[in-house]
N, CA and C atoms as a LAMMPS dump frame, in Angstrom:
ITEM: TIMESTEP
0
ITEM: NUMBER OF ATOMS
432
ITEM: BOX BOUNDS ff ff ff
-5.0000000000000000e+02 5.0000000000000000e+02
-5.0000000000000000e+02 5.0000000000000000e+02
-5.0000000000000000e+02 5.0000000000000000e+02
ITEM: ATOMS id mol type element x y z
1 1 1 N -397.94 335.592 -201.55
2 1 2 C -398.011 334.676 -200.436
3 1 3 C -399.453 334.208 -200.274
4 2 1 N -399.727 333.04 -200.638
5 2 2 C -400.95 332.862 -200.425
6 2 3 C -401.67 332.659 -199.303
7 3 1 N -402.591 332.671 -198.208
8 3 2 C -403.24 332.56 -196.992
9 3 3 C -404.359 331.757 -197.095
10 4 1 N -404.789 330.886 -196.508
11 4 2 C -405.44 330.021 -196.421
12 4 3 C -405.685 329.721 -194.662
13 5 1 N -407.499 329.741 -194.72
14 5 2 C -408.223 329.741 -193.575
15 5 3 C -408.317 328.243 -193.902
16 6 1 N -408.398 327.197 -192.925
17 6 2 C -408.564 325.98 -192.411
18 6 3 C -409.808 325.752 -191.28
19 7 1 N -410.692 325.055 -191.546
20 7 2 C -411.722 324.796 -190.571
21 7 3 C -410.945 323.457 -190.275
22 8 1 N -411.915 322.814 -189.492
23 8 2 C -411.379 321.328 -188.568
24 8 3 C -411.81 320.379 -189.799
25 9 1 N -412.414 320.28 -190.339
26 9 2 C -412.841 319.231 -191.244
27 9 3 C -411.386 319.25 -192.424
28 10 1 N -410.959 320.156 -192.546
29 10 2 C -409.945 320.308 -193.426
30 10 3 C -408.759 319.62 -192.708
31 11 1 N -408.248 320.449 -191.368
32 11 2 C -407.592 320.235 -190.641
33 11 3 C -406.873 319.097 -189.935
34 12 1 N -408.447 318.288 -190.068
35 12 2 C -408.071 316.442 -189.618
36 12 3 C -407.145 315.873 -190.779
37 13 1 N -407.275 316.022 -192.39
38 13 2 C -407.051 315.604 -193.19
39 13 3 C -405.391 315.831 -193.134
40 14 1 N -405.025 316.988 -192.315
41 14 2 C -403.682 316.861 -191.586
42 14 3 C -402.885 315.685 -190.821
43 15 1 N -403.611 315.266 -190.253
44 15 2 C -403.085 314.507 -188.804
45 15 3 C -403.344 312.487 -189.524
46 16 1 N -404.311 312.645 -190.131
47 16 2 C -405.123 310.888 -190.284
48 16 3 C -405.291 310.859 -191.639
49 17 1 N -405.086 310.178 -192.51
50 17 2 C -404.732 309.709 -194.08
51 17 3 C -406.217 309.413 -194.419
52 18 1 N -406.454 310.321 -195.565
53 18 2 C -407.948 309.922 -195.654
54 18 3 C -408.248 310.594 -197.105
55 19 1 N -409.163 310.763 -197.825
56 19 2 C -409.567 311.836 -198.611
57 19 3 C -409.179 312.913 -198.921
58 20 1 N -408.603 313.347 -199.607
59 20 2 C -407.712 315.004 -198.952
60 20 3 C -406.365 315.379 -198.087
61 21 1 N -405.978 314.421 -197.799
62 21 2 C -404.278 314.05 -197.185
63 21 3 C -404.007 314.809 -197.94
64 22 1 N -403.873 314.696 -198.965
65 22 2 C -402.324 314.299 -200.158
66 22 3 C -402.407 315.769 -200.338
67 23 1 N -403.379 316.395 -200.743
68 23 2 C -403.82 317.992 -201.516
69 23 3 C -403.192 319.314 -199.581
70 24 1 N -403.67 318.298 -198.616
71 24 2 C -403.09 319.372 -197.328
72 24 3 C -401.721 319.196 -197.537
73 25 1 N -401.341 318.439 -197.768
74 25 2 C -399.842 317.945 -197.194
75 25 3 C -398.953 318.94 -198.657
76 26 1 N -399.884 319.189 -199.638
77 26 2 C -399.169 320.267 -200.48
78 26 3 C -399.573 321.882 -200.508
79 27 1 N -400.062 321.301 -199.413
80 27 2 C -400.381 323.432 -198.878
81 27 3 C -399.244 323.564 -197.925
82 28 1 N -399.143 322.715 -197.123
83 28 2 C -398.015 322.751 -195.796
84 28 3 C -396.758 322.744 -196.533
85 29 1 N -395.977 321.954 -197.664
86 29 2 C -394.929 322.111 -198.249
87 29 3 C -394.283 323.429 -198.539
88 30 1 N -395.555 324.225 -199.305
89 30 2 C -395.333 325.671 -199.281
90 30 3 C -394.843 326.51 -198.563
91 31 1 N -393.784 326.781 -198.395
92 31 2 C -392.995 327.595 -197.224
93 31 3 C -393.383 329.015 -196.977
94 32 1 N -394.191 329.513 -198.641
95 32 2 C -394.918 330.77 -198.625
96 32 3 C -395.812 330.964 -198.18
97 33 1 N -396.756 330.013 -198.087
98 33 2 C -397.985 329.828 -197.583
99 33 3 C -398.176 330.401 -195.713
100 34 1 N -399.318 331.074 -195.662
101 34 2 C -400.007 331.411 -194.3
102 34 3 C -400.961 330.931 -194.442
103 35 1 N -400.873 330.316 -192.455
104 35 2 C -402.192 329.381 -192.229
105 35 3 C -403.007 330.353 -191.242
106 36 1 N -404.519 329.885 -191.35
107 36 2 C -404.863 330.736 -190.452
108 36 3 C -406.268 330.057 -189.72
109 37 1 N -406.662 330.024 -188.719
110 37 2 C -408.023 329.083 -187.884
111 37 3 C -408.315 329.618 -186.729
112 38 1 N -409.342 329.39 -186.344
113 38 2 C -409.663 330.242 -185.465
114 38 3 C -409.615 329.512 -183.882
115 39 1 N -408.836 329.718 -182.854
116 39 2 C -409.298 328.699 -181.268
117 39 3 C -410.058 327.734 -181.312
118 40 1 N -410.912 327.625 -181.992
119 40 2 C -411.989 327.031 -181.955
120 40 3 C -411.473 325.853 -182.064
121 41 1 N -410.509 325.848 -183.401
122 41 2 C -410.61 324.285 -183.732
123 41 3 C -409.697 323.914 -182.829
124 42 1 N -408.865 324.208 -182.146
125 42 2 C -408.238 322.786 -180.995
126 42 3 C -409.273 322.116 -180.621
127 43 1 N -410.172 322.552 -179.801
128 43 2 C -411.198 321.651 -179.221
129 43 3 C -412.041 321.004 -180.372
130 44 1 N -412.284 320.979 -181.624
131 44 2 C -413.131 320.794 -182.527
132 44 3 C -411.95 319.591 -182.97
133 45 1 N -410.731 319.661 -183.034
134 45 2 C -409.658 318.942 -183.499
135 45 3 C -409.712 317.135 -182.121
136 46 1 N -409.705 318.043 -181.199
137 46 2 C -409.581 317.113 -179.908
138 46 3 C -411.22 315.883 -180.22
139 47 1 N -412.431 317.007 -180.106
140 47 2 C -413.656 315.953 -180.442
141 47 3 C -413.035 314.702 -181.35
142 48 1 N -412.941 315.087 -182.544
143 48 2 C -412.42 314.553 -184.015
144 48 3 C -412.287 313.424 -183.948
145 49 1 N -410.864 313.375 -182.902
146 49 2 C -409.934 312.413 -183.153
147 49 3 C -410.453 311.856 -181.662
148 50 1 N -410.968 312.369 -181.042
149 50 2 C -411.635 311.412 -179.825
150 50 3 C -412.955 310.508 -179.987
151 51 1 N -413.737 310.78 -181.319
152 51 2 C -414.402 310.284 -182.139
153 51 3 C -413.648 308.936 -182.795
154 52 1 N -412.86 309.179 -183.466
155 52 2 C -412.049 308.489 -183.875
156 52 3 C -411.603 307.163 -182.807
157 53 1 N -411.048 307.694 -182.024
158 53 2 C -410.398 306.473 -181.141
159 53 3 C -411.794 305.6 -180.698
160 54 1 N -412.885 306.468 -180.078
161 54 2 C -414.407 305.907 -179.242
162 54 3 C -414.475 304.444 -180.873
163 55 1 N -414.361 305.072 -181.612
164 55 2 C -414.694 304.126 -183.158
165 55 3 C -413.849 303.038 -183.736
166 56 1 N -412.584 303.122 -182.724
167 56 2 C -411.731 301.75 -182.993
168 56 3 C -410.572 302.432 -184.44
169 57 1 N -410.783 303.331 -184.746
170 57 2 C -410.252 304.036 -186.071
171 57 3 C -408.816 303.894 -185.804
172 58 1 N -408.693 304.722 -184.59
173 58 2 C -407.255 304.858 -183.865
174 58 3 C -407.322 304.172 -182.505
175 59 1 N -406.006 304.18 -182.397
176 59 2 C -405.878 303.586 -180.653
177 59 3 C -405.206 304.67 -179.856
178 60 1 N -405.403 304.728 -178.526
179 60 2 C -404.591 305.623 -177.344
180 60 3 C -403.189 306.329 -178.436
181 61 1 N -402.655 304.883 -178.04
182 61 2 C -401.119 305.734 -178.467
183 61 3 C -401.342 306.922 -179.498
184 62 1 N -402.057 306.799 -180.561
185 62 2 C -402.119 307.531 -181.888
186 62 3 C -402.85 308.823 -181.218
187 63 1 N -403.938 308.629 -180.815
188 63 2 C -404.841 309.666 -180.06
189 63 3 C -403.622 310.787 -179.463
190 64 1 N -402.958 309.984 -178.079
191 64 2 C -402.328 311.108 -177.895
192 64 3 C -401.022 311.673 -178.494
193 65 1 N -400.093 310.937 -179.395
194 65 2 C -399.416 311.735 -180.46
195 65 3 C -400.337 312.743 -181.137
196 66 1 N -401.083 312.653 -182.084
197 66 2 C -401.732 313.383 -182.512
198 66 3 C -401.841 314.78 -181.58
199 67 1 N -403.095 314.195 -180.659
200 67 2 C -402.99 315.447 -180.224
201 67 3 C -401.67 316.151 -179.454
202 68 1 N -400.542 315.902 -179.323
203 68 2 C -399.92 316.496 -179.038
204 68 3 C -399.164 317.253 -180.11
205 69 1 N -399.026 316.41 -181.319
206 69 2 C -398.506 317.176 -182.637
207 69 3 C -399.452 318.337 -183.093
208 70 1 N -401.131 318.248 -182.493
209 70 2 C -401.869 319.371 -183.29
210 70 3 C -401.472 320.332 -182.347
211 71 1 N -400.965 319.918 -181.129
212 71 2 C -400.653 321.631 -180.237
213 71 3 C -399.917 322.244 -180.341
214 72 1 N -398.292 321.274 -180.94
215 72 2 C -397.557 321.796 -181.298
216 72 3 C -397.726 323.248 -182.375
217 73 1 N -398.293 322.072 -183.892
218 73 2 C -398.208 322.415 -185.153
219 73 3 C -399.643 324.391 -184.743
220 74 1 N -400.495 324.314 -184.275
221 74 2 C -401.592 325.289 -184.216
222 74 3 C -400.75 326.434 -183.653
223 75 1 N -400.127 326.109 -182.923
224 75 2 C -398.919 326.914 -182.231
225 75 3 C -397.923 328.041 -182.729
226 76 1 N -396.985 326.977 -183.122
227 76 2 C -396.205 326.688 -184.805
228 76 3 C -396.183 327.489 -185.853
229 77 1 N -397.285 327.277 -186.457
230 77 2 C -397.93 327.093 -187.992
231 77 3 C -398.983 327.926 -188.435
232 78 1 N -399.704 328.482 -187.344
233 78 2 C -401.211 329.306 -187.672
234 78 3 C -401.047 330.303 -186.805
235 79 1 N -401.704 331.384 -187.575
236 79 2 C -401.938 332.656 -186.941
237 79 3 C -403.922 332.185 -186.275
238 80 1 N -403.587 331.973 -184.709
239 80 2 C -404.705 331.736 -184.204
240 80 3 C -405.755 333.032 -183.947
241 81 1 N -407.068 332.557 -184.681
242 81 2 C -407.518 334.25 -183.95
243 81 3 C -408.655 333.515 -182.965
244 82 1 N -408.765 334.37 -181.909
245 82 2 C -409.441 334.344 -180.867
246 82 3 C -411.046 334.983 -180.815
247 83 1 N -411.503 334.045 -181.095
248 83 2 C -413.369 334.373 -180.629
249 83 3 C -413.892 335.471 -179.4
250 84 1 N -414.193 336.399 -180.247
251 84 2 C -414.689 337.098 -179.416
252 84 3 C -416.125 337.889 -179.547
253 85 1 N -416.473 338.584 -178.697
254 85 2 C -418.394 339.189 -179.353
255 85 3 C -418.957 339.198 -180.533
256 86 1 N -417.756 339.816 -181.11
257 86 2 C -418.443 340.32 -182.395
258 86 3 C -418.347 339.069 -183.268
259 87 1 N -417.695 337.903 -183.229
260 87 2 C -418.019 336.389 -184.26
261 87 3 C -419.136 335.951 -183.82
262 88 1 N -419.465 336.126 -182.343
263 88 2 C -420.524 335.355 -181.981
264 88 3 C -421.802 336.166 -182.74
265 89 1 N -421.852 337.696 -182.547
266 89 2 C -422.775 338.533 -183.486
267 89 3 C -422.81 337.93 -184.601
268 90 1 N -422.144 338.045 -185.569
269 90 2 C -421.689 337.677 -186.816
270 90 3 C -422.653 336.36 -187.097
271 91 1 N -422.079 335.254 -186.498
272 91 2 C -422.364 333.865 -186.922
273 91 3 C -423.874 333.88 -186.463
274 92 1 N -424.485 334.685 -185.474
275 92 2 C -425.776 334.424 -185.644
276 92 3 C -426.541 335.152 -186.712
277 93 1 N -426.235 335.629 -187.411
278 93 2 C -425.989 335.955 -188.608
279 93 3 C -426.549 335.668 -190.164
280 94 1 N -425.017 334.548 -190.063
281 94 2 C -424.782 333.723 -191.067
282 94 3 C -425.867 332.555 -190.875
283 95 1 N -426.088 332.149 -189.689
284 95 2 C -426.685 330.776 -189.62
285 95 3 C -428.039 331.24 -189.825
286 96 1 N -428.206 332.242 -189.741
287 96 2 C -429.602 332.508 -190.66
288 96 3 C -429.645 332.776 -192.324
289 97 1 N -428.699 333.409 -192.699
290 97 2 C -428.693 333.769 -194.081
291 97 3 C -428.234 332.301 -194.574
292 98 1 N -427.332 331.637 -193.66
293 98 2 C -426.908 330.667 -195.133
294 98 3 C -427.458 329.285 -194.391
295 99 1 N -427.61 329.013 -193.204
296 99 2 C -428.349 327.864 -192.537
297 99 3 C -426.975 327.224 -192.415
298 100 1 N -426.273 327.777 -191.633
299 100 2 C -424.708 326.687 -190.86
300 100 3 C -425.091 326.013 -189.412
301 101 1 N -424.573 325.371 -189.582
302 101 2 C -424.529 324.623 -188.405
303 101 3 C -423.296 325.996 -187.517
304 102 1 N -423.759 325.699 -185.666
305 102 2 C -423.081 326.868 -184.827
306 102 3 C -421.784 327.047 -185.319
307 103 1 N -420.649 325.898 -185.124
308 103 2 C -419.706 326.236 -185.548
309 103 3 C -418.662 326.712 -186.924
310 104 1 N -419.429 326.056 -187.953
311 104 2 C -419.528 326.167 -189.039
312 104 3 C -419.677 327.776 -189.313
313 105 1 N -420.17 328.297 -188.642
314 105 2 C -421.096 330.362 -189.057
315 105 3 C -420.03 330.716 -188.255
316 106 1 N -419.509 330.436 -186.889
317 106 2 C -418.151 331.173 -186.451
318 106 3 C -417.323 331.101 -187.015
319 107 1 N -416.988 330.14 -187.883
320 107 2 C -415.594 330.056 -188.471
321 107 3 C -415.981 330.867 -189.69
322 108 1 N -416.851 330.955 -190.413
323 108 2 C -417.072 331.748 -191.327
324 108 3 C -417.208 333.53 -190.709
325 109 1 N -417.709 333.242 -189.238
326 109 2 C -417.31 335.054 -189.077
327 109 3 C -415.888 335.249 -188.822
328 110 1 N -415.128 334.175 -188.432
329 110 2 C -413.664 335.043 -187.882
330 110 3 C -413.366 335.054 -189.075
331 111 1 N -413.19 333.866 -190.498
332 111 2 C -412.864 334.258 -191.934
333 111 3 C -413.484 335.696 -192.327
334 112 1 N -414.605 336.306 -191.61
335 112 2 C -414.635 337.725 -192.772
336 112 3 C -414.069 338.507 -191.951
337 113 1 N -413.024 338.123 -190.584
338 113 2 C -412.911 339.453 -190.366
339 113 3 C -411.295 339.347 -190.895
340 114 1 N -410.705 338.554 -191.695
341 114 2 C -409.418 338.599 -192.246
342 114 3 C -409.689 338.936 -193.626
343 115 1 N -411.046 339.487 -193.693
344 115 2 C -411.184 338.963 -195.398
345 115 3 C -410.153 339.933 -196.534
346 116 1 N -409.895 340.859 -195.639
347 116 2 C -408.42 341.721 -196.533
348 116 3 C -407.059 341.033 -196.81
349 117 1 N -407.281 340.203 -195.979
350 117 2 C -405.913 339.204 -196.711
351 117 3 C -406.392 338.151 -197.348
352 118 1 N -407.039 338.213 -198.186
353 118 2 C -407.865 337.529 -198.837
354 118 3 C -407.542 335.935 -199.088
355 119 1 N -408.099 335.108 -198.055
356 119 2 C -407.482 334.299 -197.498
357 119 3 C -408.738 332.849 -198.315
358 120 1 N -408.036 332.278 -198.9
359 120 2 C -408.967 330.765 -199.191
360 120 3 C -409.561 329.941 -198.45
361 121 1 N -410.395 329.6 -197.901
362 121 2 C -411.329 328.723 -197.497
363 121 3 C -411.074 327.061 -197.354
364 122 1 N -410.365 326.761 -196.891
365 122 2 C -410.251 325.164 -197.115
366 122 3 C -411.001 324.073 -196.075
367 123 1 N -411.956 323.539 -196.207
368 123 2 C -413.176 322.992 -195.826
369 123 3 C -413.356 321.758 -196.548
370 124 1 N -413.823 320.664 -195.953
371 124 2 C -414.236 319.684 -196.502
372 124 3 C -415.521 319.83 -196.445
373 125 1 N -416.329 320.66 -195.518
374 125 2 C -417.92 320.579 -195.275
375 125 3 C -418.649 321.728 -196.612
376 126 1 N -419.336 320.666 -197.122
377 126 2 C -420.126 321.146 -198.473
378 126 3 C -421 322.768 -198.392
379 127 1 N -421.669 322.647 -197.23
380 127 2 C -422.317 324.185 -196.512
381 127 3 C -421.439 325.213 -196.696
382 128 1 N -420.582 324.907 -195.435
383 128 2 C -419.287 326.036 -195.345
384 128 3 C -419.114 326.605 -196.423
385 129 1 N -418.326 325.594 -197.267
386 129 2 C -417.934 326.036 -198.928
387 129 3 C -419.238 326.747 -199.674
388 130 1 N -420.179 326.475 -199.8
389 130 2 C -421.156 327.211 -200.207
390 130 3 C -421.285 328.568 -200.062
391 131 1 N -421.231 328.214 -198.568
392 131 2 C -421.714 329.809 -197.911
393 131 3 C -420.286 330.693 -198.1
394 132 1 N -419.479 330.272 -197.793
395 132 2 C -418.202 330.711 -198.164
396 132 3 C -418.009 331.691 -199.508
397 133 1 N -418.098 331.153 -200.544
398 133 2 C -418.79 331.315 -201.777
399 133 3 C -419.416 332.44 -201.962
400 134 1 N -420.675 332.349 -201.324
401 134 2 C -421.656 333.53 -201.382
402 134 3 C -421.042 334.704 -200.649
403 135 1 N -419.798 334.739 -199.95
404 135 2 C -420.036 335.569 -199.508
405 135 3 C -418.528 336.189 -200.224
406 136 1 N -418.365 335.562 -201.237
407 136 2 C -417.018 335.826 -202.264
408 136 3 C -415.707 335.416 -201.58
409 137 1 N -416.034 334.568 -200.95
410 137 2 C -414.587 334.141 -200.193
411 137 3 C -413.569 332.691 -201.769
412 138 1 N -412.348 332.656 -202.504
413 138 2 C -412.101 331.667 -203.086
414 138 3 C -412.205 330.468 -202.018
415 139 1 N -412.535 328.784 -202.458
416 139 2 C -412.565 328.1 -201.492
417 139 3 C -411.752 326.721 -202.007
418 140 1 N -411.529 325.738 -201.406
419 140 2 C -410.787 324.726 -201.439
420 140 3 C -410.832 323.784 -201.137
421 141 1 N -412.136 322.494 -201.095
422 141 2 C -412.08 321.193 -200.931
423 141 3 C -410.992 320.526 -201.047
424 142 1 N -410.192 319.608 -200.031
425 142 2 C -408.9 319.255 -200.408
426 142 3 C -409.187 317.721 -201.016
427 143 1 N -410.225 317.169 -200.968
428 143 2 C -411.094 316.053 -201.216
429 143 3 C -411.684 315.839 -202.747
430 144 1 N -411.475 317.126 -203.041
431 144 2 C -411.926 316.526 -205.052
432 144 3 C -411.177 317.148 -205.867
């Protein structure tokens, strides 16, 4: 059964047709497949696509389907883990050893604390994947 951690950069490539659609939309087919992300990204999901609309990309209507399909699907679909002391320990951390941006080093601490289900990395952000990497995690640009 394969498991696969999802940051938000991956995650959008869910919801809005872009770079990397096509490669999510064949992780989700997988009926074997476990998803896994951390709280974080609803609100990281919500920015996104509120970015999006501020940019003319999308309009209202789409905005709020979307987000109502990502509350569903996070719900649904992912084993959510919840931020707590010890990620915040963690990621200050990482953002020194590997230079992440804040959220970027949390999502990489709640990924090591699943790291026994040895779970893939799927990230569009070039850092992440790096650091990811270094820290022996397999990883997954859905974009190349």
């Amino acid at each position: 059964m394969p498991v696969y951690y999802l940051d938000t950069s991956a995650l959008v490539k869910r919801y809005h047709v872009e770079s990397g659609s096509e490669r999510l939309d064949q992780l989700f087919a997988d009926s074997a497949s476990t998803f896994i992300t951390a709280n974080i990204t609803f609100a990281e999901l919500i920015s996104a696509f509120d970015r999006k609309f501020q940019e003319g990309v999308i309009n209202e209507h789409t905005l709020n389907y979307v987000l109502a399909v990502v509350s569903r699907d996070l719900v649904e679909d992912f084993w959510l883990i919840e931020l707590d002391r010890v990620h915040v320990q963690r990621s200050q951390e990482l953002i020194l050893r590997h230079h992440l941006r804040t959220l970027d080093a949390l999502h990489l601490a709640v990924l090591l604390t699943v790291r026994d289900l040895a779970p893939v990395l799927v990230s569009a952000d070039h850092r992440l994947l790096d650091a990811a990497q270094r820290e022996q995690f397999a990883v997954l640009n859905p974009a190349t």
